[in-house]
C-alpha positions in Angstrom: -17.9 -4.9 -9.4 -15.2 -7.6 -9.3 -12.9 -8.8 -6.5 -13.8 -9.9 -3.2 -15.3 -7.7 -0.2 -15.5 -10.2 2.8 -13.3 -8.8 5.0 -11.9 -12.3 6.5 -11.4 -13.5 3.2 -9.3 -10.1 2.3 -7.2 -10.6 5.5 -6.8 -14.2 4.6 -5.8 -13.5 1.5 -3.9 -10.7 1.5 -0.4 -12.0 1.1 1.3 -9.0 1.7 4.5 -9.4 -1.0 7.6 -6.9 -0.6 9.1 -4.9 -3.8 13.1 -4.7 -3.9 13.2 -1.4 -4.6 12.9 1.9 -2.5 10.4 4.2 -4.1 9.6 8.2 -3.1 7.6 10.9 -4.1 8.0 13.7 -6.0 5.9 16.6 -6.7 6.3 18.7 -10.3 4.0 22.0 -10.1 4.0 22.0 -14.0 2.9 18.9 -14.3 5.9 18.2 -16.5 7.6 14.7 -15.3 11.4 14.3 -16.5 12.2 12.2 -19.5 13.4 8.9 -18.6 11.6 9.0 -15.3 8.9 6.1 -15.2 6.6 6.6 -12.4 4.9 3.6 -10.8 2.0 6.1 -10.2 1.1 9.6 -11.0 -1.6 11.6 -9.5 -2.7 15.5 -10.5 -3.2 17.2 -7.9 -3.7 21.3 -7.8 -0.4 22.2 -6.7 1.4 19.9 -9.1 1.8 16.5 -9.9 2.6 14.0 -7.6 4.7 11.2 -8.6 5.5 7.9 -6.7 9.4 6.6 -8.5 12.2 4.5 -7.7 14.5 6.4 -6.3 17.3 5.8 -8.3 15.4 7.4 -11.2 15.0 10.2 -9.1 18.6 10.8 -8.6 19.6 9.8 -11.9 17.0 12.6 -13.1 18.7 14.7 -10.2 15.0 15.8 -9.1 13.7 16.4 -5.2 12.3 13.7 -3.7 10.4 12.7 -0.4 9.5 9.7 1.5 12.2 7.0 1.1 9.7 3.4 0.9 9.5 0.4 0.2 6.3 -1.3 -1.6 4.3 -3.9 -0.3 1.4 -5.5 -2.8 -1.7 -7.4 -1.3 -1.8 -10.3 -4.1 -5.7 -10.6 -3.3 -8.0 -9.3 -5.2 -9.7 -6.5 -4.0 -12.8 -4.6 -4.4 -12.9 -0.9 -4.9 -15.8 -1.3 -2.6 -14.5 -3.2 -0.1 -15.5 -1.8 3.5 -12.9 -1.5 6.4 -9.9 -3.4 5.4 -7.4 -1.1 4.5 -8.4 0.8 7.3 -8.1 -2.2 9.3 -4.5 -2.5 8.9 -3.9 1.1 8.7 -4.6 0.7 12.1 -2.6 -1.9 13.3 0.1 -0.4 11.4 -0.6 3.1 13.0 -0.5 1.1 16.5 2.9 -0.5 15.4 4.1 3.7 14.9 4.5 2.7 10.9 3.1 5.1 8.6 1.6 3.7 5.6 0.5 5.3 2.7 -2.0 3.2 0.5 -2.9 3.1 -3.5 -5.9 1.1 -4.5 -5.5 0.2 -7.3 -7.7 -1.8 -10.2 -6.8 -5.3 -8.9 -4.8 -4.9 -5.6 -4.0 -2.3 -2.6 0.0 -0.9 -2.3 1.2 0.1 0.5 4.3 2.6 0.8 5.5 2.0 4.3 9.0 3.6 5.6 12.4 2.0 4.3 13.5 1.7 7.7 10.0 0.1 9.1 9.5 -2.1 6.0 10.4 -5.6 7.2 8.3 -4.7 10.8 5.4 -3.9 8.6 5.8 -7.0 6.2 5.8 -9.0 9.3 3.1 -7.4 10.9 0.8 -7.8 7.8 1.8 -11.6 7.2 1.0 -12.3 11.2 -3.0 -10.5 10.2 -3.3 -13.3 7.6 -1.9 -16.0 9.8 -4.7 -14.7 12.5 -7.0 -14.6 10.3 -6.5 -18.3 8.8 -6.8 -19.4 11.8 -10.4 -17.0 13.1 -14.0 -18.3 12.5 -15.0 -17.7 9.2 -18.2 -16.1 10.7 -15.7 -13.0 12.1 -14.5 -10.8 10.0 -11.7 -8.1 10.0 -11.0 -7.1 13.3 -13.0 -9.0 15.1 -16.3 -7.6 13.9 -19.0 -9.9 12.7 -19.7 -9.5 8.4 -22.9 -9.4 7.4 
């Protein structure tokens, strides 16, 4: 399995980055997704088919949408068997009263976090790696001890 599973070193070098663009979620229960719409992720679920698109396609597509957010990428590299650190900073995010919801992904973890809340949760994820930087390297995410 690639990418790294320490948690310090995921904190460390998470460098949360912010997209420009406001995404939201829309659900099709035919599975049938609009022509010129160009999801950023797709996900079949038995209801429908949930879709996660800038929102300007949505409108322009004139199609229902939830969940106005912005998307922040963690530039390390992740492993799909990484232990604790999303949940790690789903729970300082939960603590800060910002929803998050999370895609991991191949290569790196996206995070969907409220328009509205998106520069609190930026700064709130930049100020983890700062702490971090700064820990022991024997203490990992939260404070607990890897081994």
């Amino acid at each position: 399995m690639t990418g790294e599973r320490d948690l310090a070193r995921l904190q460390r070098d998470m460098a949360p980055q912010m997209h420009s663009e406001t995404f939201v979620y829309c659900s099709f229960a035919d599975g049938k997704i609009p022509l010129g719409m160009s999801p950023i992720c797709t996900f079949m679920e038995a209801e429908g088919t949930t879709v996660i698109v800038e929102k300007a396609q949505a409108e322009r597509c004139a199609v229902a949408y939830v969940f106005e957010a912005r998307l922040i990428t963690l530039a390390v590299h992740s492993s799909l068997e990484a232990v604790g650190f999303l949940a790690t900073l789903a729970a300082s995010l939960a603590k800060a009263n910002i929803p998050c919801n999370v895609v991991a992904a191949y290569h790196h973890d996206h995070l969907f976090v409220p328009t509205a809340k998106a520069d609190e949760a930026l700064s709130l994820l930049t100020a983890l790696t700062v702490c971090a930087a700064i820990a022991p390297t024997s203490t990992g995410v939260g404070g607990f001890t890897n081994r």
